[in-house]
N, CA, C and O atoms as a GROMACS GRO file, in nm:
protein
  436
    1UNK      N    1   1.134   0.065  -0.820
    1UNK     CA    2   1.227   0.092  -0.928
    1UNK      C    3   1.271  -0.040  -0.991
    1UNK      O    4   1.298  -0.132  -0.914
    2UNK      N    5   1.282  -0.058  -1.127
    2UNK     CA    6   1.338  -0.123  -1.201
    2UNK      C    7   1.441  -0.125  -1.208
    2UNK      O    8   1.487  -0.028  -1.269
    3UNK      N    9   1.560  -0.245  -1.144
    3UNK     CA   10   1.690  -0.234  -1.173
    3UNK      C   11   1.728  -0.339  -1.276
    3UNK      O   12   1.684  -0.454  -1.272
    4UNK      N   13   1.816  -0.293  -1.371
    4UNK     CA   14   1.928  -0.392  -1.451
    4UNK      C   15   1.973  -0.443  -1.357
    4UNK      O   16   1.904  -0.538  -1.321
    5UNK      N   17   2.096  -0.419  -1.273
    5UNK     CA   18   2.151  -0.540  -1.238
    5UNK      C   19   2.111  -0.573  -1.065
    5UNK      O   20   2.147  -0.528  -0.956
    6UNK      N   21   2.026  -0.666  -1.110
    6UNK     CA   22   1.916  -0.708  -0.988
    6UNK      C   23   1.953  -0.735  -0.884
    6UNK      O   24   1.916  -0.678  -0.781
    7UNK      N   25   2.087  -0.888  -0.893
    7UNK     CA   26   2.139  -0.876  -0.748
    7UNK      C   27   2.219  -0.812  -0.736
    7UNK      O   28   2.298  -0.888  -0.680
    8UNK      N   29   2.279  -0.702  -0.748
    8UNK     CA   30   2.357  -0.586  -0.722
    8UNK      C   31   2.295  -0.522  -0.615
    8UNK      O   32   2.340  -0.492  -0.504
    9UNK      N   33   2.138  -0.500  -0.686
    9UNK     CA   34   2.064  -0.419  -0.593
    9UNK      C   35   2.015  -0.501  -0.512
    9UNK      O   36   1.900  -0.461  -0.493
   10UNK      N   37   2.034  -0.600  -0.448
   10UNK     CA   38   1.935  -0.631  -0.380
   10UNK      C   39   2.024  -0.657  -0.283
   10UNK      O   40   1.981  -0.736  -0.198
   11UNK      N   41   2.160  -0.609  -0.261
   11UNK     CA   42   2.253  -0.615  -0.152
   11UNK      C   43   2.389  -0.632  -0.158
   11UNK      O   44   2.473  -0.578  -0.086
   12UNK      N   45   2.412  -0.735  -0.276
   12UNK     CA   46   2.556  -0.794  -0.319
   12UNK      C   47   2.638  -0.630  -0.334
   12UNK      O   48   2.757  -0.636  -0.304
   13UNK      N   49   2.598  -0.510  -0.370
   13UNK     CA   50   2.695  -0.426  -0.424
   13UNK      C   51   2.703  -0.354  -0.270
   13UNK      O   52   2.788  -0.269  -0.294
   14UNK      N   53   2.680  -0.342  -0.174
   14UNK     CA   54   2.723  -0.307  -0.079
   14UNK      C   55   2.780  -0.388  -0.018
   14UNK      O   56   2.792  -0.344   0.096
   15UNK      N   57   2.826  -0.491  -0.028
   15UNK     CA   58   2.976  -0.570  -0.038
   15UNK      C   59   3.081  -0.571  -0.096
   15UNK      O   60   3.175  -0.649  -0.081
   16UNK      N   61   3.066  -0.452  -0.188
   16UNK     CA   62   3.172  -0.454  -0.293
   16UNK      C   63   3.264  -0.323  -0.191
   16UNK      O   64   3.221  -0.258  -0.096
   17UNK      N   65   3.408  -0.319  -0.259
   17UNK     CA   66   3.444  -0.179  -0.156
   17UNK      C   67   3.411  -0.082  -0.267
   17UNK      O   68   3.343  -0.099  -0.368
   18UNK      N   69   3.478   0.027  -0.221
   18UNK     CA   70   3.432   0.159  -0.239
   18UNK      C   71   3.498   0.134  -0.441
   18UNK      O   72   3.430   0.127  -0.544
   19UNK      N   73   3.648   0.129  -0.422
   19UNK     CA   74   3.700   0.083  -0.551
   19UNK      C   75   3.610  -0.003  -0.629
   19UNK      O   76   3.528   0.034  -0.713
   20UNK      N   77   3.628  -0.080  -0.604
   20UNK     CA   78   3.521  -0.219  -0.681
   20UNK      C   79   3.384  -0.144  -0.728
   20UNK      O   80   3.326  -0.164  -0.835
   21UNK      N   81   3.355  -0.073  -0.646
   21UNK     CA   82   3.178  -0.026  -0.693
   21UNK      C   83   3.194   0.101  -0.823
   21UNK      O   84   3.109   0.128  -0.909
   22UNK      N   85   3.327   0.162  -0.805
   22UNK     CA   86   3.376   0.259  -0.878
   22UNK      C   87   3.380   0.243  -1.034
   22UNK      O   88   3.336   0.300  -1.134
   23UNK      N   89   3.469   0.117  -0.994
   23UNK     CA   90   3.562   0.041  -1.137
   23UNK      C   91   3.431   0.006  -1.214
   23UNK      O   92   3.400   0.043  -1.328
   24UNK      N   93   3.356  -0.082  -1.123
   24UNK     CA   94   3.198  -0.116  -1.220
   24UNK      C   95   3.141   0.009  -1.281
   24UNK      O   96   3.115   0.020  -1.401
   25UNK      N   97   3.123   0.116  -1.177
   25UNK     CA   98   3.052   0.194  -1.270
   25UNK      C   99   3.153   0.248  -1.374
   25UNK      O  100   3.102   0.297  -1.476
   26UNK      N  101   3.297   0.248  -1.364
   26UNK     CA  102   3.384   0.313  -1.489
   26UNK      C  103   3.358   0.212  -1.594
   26UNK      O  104   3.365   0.242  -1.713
   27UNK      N  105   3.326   0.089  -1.550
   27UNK     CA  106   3.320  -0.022  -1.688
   27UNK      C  107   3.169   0.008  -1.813
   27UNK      O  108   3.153  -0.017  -1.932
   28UNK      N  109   3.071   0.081  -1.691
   28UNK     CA  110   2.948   0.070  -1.804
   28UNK      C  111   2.977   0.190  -1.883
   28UNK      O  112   2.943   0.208  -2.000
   29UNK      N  113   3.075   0.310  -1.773
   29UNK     CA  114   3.105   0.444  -1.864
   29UNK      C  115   3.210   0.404  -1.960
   29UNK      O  116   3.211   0.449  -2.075
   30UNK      N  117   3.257   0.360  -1.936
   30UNK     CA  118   3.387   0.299  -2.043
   30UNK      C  119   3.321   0.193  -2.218
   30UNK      O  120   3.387   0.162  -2.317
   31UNK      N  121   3.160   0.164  -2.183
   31UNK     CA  122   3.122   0.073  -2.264
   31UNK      C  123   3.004   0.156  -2.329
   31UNK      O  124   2.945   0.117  -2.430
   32UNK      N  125   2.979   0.261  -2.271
   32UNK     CA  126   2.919   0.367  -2.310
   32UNK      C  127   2.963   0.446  -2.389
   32UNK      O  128   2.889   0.478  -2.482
   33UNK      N  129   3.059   0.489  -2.383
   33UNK     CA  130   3.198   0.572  -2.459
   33UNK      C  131   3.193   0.503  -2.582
   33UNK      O  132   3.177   0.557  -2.692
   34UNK      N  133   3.209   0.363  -2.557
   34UNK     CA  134   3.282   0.284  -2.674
   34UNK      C  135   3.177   0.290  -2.786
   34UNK      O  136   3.196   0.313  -2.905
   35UNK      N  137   3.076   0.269  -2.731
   35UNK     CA  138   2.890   0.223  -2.825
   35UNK      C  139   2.932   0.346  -2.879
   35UNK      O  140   2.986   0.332  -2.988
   36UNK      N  141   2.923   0.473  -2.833
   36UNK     CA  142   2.887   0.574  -2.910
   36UNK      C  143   3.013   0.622  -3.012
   36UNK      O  144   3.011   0.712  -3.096
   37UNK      N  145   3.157   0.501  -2.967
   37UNK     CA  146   3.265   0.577  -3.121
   37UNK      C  147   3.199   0.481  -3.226
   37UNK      O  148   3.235   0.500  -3.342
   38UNK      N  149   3.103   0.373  -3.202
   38UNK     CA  150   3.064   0.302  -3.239
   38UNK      C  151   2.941   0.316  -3.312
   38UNK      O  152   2.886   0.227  -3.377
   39UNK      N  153   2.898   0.453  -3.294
   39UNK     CA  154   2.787   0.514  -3.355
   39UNK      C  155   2.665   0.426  -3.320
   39UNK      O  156   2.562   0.447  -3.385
   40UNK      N  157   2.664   0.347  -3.242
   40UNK     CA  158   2.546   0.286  -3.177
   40UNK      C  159   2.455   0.398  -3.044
   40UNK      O  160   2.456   0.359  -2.927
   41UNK      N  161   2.414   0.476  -3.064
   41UNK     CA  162   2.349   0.530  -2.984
   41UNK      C  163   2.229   0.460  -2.861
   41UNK      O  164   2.175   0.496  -2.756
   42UNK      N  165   2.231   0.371  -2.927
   42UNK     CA  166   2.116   0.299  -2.855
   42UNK      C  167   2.182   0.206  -2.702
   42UNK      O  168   2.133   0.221  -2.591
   43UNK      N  169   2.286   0.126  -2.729
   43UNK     CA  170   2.349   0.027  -2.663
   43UNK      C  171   2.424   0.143  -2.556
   43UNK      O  172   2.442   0.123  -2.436
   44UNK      N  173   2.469   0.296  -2.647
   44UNK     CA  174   2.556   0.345  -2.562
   44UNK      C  175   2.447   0.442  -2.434
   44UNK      O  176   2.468   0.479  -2.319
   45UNK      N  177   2.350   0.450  -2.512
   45UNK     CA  178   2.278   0.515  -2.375
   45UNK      C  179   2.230   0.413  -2.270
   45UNK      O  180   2.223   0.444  -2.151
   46UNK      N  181   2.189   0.265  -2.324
   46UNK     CA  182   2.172   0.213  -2.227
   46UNK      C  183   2.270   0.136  -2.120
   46UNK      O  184   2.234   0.071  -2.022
   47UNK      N  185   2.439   0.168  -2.177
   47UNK     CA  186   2.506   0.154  -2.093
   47UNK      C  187   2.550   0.293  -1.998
   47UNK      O  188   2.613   0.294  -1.892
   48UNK      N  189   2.502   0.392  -2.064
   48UNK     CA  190   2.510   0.522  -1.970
   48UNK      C  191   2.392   0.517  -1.851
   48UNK      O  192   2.403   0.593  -1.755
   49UNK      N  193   2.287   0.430  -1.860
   49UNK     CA  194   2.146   0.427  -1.812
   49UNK      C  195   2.200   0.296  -1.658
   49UNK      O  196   2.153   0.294  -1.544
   50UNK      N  197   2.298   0.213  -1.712
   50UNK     CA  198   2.334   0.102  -1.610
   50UNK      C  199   2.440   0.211  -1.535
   50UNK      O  200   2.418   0.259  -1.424
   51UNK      N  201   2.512   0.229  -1.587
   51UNK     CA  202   2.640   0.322  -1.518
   51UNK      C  203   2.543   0.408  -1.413
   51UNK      O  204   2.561   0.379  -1.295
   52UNK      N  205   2.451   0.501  -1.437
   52UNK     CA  206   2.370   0.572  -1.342
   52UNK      C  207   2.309   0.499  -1.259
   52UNK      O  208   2.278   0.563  -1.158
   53UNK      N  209   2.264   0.350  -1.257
   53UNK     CA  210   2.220   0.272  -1.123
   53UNK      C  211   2.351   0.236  -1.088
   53UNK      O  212   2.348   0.197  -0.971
   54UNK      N  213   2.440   0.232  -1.124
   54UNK     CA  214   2.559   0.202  -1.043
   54UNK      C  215   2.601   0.297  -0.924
   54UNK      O  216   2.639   0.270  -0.809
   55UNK      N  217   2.582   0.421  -0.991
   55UNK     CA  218   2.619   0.506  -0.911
   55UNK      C  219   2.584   0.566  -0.822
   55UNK      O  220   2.643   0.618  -0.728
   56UNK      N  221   2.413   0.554  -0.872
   56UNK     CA  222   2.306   0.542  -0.728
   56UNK      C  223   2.327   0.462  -0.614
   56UNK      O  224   2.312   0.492  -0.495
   57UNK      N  225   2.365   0.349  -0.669
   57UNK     CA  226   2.347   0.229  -0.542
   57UNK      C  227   2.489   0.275  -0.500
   57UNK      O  228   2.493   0.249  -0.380
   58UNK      N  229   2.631   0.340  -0.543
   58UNK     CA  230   2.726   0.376  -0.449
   58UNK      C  231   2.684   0.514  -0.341
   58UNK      O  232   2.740   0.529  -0.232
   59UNK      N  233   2.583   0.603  -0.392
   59UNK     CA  234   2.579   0.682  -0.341
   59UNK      C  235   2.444   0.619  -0.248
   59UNK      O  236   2.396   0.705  -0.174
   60UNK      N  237   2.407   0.544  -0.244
   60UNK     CA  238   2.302   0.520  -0.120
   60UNK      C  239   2.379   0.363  -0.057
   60UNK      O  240   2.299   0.279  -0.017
   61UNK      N  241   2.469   0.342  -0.054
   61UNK     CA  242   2.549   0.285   0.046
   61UNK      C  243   2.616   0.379   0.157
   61UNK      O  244   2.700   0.469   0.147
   62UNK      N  245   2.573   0.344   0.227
   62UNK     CA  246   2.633   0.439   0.361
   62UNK      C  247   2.773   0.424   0.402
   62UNK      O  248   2.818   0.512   0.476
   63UNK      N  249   2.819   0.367   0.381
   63UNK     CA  250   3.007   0.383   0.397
   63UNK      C  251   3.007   0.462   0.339
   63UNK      O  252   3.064   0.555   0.395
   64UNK      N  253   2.961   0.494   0.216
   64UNK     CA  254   3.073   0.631   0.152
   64UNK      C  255   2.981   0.768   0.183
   64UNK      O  256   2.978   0.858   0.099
   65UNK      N  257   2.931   0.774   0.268
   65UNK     CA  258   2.860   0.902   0.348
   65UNK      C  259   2.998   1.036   0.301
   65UNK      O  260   2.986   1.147   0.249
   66UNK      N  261   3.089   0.981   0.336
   66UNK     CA  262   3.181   1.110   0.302
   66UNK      C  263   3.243   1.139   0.161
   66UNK      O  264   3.316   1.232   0.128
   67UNK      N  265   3.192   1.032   0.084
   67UNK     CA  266   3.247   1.041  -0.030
   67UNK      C  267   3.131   1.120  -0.120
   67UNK      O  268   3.149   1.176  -0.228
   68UNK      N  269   2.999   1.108  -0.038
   68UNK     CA  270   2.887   1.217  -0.083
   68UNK      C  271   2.888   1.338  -0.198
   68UNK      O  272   2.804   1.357  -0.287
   69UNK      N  273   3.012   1.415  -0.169
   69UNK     CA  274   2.994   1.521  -0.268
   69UNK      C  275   3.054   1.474  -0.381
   69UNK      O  276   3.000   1.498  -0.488
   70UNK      N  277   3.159   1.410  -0.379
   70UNK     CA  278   3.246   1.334  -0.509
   70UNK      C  279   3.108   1.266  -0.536
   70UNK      O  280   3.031   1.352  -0.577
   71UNK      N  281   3.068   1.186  -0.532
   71UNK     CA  282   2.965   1.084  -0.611
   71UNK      C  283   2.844   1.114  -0.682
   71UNK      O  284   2.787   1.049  -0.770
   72UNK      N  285   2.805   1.255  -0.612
   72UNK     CA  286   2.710   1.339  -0.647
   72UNK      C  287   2.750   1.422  -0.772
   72UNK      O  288   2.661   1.435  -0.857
   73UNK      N  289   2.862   1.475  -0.794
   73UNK     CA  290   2.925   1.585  -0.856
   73UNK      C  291   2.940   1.468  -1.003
   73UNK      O  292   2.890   1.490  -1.114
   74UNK      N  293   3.034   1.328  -0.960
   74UNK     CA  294   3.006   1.254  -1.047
   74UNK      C  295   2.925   1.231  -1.151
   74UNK      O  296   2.948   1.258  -1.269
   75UNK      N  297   2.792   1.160  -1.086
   75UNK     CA  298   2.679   1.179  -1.143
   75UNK      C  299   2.650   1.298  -1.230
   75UNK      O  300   2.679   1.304  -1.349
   76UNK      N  301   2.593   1.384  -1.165
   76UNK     CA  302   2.588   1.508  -1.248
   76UNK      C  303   2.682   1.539  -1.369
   76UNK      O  304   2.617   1.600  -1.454
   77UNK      N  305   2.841   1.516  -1.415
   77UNK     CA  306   2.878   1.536  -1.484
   77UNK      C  307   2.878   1.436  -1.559
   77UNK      O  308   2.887   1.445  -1.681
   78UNK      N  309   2.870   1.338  -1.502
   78UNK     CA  310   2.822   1.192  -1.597
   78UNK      C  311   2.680   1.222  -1.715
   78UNK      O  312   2.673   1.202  -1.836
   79UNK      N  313   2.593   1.269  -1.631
   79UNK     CA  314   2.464   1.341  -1.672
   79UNK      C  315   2.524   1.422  -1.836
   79UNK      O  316   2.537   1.393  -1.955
   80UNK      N  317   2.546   1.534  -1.743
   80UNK     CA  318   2.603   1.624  -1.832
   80UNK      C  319   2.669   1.601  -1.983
   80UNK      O  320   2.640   1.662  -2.086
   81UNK      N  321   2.756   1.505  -1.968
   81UNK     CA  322   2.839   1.447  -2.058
   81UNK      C  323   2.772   1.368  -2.156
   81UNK      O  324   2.786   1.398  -2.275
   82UNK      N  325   2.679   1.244  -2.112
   82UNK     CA  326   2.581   1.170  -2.169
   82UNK      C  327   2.484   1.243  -2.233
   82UNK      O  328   2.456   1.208  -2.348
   83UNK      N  329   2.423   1.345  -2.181
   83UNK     CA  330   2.198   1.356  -2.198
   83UNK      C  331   2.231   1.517  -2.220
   83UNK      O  332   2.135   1.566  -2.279
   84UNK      N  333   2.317   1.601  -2.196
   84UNK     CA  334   2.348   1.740  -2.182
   84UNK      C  335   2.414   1.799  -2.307
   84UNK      O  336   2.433   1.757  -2.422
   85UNK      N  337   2.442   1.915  -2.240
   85UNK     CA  338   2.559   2.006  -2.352
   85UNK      C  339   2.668   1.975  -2.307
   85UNK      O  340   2.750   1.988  -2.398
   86UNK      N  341   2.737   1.926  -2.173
   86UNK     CA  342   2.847   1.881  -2.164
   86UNK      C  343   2.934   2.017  -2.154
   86UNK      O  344   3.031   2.042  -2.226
   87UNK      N  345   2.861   2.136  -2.014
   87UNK     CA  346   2.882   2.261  -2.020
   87UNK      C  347   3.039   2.229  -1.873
   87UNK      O  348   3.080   2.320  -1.801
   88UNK      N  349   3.082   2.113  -1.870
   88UNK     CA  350   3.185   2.068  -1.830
   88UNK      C  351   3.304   2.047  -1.860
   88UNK      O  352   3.405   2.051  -1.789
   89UNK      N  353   3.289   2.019  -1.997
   89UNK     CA  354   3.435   2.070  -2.038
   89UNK      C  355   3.463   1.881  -2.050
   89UNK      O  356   3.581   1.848  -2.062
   90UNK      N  357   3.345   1.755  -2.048
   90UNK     CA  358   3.458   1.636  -1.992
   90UNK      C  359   3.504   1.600  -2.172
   90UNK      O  360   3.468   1.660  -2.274
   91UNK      N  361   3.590   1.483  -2.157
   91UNK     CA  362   3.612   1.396  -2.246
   91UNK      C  363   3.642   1.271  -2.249
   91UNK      O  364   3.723   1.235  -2.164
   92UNK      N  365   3.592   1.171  -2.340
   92UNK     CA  366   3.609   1.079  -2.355
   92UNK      C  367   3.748   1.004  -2.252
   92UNK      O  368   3.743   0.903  -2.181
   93UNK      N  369   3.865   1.095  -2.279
   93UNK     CA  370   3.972   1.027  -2.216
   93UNK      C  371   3.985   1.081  -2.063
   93UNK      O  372   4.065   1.037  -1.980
   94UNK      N  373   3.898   1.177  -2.044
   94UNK     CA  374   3.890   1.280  -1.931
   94UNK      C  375   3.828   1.127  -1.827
   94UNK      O  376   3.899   1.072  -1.743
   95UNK      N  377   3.708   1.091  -1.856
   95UNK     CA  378   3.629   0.971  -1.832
   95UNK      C  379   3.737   0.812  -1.826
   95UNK      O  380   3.741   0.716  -1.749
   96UNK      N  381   3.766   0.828  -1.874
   96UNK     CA  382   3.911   0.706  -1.892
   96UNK      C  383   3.956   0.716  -1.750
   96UNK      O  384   3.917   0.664  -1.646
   97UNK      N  385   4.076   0.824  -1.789
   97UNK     CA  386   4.137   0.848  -1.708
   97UNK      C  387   4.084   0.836  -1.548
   97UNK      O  388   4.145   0.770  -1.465
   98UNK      N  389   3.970   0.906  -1.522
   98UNK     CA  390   3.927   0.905  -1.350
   98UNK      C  391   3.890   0.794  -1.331
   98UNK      O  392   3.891   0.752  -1.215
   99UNK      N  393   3.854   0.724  -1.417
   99UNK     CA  394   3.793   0.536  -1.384
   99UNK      C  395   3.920   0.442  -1.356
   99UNK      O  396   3.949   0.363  -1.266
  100UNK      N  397   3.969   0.476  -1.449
  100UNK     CA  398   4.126   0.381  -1.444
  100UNK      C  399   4.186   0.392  -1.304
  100UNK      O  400   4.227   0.282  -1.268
  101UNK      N  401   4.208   0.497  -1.204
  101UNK     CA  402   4.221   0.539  -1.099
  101UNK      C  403   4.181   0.417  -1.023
  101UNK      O  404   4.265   0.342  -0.973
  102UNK      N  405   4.029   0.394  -1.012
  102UNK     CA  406   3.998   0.357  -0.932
  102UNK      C  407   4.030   0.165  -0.948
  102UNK      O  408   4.070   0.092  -0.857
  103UNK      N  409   3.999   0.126  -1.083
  103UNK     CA  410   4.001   0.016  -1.162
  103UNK      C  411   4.161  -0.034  -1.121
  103UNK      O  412   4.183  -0.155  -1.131
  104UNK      N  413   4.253   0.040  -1.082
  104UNK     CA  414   4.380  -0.002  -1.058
  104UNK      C  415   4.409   0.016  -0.887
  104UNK      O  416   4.510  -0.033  -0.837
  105UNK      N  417   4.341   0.068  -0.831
  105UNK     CA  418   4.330   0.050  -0.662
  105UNK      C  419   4.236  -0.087  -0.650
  105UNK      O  420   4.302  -0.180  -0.604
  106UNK      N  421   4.137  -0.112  -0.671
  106UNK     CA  422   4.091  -0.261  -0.704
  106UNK      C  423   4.162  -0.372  -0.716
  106UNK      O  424   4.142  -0.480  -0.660
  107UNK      N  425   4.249  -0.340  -0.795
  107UNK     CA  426   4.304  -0.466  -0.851
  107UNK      C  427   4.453  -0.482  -0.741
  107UNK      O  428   4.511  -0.587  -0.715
  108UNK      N  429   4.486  -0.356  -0.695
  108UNK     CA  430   4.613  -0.368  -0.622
  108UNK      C  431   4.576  -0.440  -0.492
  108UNK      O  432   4.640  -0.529  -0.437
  109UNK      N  433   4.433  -0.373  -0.446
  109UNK     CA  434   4.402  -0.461  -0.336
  109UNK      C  435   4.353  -0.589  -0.294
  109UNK      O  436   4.346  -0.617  -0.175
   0.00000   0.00000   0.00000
């Protein structure tokens, strides 16, 4: 597999904690969001395209074994929201909001 962010994958992001790996992936969804009020479709899918290796490499880090169904469910509505009909119901600030969560446990710790 081809990764964007190379040393991420090649170990550095399973050093990150659980927050930290979160907040990153809320930053590419958060820059994804933005491209597309931005009517850039192009920049915003390929920050929806980094956000999904982000979230891979949280969900195949084994510490968060229990965080499994959240990260999965994630994804999928991430999916949904991006490439779908978005039969989820999310929104822009819906997406905000659950990132910021994590983006501010990060920073507290």
């Amino acid at each position: 597999m081809k990764y964007q962010h190379k040393e991420l994958a090649s170990g550095r992001w399973n050093n990150l904690t659980f927050f930290e790996q979160m907040a990153n992936v809320g930053s590419e969804v958060g820059r994804a969001i933005n491209w597309r009020k931005k009517d850039n479709n192009d920049y915003s899918w390929k920050a929806f395209e980094r956000a999904l290796e982000l979230i891979d490499l949280t969900i195949s880090d084994q510490r968060n074994v229990r965080r499994l169904k959240e990260l999965v469910r994630v994804r999928e509505c991430l999916a949904d929201y991006f490439a779908f009909d978005n039969s989820f119901g999310s929104t822009d600030k819906k997406w905000q909001n659950y990132f910021f969560a994590f983006n501010y446990a990060a920073r507290v710790r």
